[in-house]
Phi, psi and omega in degrees: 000136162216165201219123181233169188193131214221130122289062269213065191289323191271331216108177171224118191081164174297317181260154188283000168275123189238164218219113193242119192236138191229129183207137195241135189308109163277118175261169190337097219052041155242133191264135160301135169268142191297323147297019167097180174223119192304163173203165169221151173242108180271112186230169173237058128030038196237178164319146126295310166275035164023071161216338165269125183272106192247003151323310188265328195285349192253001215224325182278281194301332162302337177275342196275342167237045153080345177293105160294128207232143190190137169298137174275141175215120187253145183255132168236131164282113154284133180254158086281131204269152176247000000 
């Protein structure tokens, strides 16, 4: 797992498109598969001044070029104790 973290208050670069390059290390005697290697990326997306709400818009345009997209859902067990 790694873990990075970017503030990027103006942007980067002339265009508003932006890009995620995932790219894999092959270690010593391991063959790439030819379909790839599955992956999931979690990223968290926000304002810096916590005034634009960029949740749907950015949840819109990841859907709009195709990026599957799915809620982290966590299961908690209530025990009760006696």
């Amino acid at each position: 797992m790694k873990v990075f973290e970017k503030t990027f208050p103006q942007g980067v670069g002339p265009s508003s498109n932006w890009r995620l390059f995932v790219e894999y290390l092959t270690r010593a005697g391991e063959v790439m598969p030819e379909g790839g290697v599955p992956f999931t990326a979690i990223l968290t997306i926000s304002d810096p001044d916590a005034e634009g709400a960029v949740f749907n818009d950015m949840r819109q345009s990841l859907q709009a070029i195709g990026t599957q997209i799915a809620d982290i859902r966590t299961a908690a067990r209530i025990t009760p104790r006696i």
